[in-house]
C-alpha positions, 0 to 999 in steps of 0.5 A, a space after each residue: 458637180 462642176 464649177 458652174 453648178 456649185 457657184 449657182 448654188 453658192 448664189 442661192 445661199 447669197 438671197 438669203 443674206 441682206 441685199 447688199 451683201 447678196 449683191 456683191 456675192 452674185 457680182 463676184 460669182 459673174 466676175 469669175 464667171 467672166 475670167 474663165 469665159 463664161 459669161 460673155 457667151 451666155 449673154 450673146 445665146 440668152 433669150 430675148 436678150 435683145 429686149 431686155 439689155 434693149 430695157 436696160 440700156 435705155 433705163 440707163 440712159 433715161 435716168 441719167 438725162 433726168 439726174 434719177 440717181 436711185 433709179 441709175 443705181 437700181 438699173 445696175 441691179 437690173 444688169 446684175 440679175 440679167 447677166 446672173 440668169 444668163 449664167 444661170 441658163 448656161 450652167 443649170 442642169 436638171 440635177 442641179 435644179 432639183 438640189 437648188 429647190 432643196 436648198 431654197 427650202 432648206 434655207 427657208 427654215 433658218 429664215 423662219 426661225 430668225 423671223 420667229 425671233 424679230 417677232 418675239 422682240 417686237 411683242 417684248 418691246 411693245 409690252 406683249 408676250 409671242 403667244 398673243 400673235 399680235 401683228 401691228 400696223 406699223 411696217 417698222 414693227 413687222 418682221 422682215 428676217 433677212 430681207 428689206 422689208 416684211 412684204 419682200 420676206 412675205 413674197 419669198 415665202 410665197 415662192 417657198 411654199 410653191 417650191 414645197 409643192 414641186 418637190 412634194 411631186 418629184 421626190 418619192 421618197 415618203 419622209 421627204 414629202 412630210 418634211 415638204 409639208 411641214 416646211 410649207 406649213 411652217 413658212 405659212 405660219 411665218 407668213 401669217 406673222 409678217 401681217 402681210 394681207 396681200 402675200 395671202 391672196 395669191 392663195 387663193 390661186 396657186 395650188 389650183 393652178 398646181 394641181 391643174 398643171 400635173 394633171 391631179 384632177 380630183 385634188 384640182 376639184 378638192 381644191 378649189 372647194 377648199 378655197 371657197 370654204 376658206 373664203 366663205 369662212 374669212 368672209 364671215 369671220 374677217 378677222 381671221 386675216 391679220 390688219 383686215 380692218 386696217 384700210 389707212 394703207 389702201 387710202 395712201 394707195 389712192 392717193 399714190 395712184 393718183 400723184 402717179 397718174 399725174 406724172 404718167 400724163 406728164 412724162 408719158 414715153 419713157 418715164 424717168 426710170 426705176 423709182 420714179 415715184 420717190 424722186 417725183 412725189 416731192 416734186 408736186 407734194 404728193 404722198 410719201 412712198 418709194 413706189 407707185 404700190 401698183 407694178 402695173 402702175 410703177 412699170 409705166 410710170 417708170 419706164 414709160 410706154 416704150 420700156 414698158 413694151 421692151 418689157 412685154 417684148 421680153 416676157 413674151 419671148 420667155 412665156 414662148 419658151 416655157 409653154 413650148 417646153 409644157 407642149 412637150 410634157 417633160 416636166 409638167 411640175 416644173 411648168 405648175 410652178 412657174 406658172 404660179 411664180 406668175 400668178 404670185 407675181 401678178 396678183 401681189 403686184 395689184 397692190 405692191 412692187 417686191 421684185 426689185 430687190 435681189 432676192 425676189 426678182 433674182 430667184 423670180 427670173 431664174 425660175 421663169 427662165 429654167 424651162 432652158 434645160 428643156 429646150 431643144 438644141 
């Protein structure tokens, strides 16, 4: 393996640790990246590059002309994920993209068994045993592993579990499947722990999805027959889905919505950047949050019409790419899973913002963005 491929692995290992640490370890894998040469040539050849430094050269500027110093401060994460996928298209390789899969998993596991053990001290420290399963309402009283927060951990576990489908189609090997399985299994368990409802509905979707996109047809119809039943089931038996019956959260949602809205129809062309519900709500006494709970909602109330357009500029160039690789059938499993990414990402997204952390959105934009070792030269 050369340099490039090991530092994209090392990166990988970086997701896993708290955010600040995971920070400064991809910052300084640019840092050296850019010594030997690397970076600026990757920047000037990445796709759409002119959309999405357009974005971020005009979240900078907005956030300062409106003193957002969170948002400033986020933006740079913005830069450090861009300039990072650009390296990443550069260097990957598909080799190097199948041992990155596996290690993601892998660390997944570690991950689990530290959630496992946040749980356990939650339960003794509220006067429960672990073998009760109770899942409390309060965000500071649910696991959270390494990450931020217990619905960041939820998303990465969607990814996780995604990540396992992959690799249970492109190894042969028949203990490496088991082992796939049994990881997912796992992580799905863990999740189920974090009390995360809507880290489950992308569920619903994404093995269908999957099993379309590498053509496994009956398993396509098994599928969504098991989907239904599943549904048909948590709709009879409701409290099968942990804080079901809990809609405190879905009312401070409206209430957010609406304090969004307002500020929508008061800065509607560029927002005031990232996080502009935080700085904002105070302002007009609206309800507490640091986001809108809604990335449709934040991505206007944030970055305005106009950011809000870079951003689809951006995507749309990158979806071309990844289609026109599908169109060429090389690699149908891959194509699956990053359009699960997609659904992922939508569907959690009606109800909360996750990706604008390190973890979530650096290993999201990777993996929209590995359909370049397909691309022609």
């Amino acid at each position: 393996m050369s340099l490039d491929e090991k530092m994209i692995l090392l990166a990988t290992c970086f997701l896993f640790l708290p955010y600040q640490i995971a920070s400064v370890g991809i910052a300084c894998i640019l840092v050296q990246a850019f010594c030997r040469h690397k970076l600026v040539d990757a920047i000037k050849n990445q796709t759409g590059a002119i959309f999405l430094y357009g974005f971020i050269g005009l979240e900078l500027i907005v956030t300062i002309l409106y003193s957002n110093w969170n948002g400033f401060g986020n933006t740079w994460l913005f830069v450090l994920i861009g300039f990072y996928g650009a390296y990443y298209r550069k260097s990957i390789t598909k080799n190097t993209f199948e041992k990155m899969c596996d290690l993601i998993i892998i660390l997944s596991i570690f991950a689990a068994i530290y959630g496992l053990y946040q749980f356990n001290q939650i339960s003794i420290a509220n006067g429960r045993s672990f073998l009760e399963f109770h899942i409390f309402n309060s965000p500071k009283r649910r696991i959270t592993s390494t990450f931020m927060n217990a619905n960041i951990y939820a998303m990465v576990i969607d990814f996780v579990c995604v990540m396992c489908m992959y690799r249970f189609v492109k190894n042969d090997n028949i203990l490496c499947k088991i082992g796939y399985v049994i990881v997912a299994l796992f992580n799905f368990f863990v999740l189920y722990l974090t009390g995360s409802r809507t880290a489950l509905l992308p569920f619903v979707l994404i093995f269908p999805i999957f099993l379309y996109c590498v053509r496994w047809k009956k398993l396509f119809i098994t599928s969504i027959v098991l989907e239904l039943c599943v549904c048909g089931l948590v709709f009879l038996k409701p409290t099968l889905i942990p804080r079901i019956s809990d809609m405190s959260t879905f009312a401070s949602r409206i209430k957010i919505w609406k304090t969004a809205f307002m500020c929508i129809s008061m800065y509607p062309l560029f927002g005031w950047g990232p996080q502009t519900y935080k700085k904002f709500y105070p302002l007009v006494h609206g309800h507490k949050a640091p986001h809108a709970h809604n990335i449709y909602v934040d991505s206007i109330l944030s970055y305005g019409v106009v950011g809000t357009i870079l951003v689809l500029a951006y995507t749309f160039v990158l979806n071309k790419e990844i289609f026109t690789s599908n169109t060429r059938k090389e690699n149908p499993a891959l194509f699956g899973m990053m359009m699960c990414f997609m659904a992922i990402v939508l569907i959690y997204g009606l109800l909360d913002c996750t990706l604008n952390i390190v973890a979530t959105g650096t290993l999201c934009f990777i993996i929209l963005n590995s359909a370049c070792m397909y691309k022609e030269k």
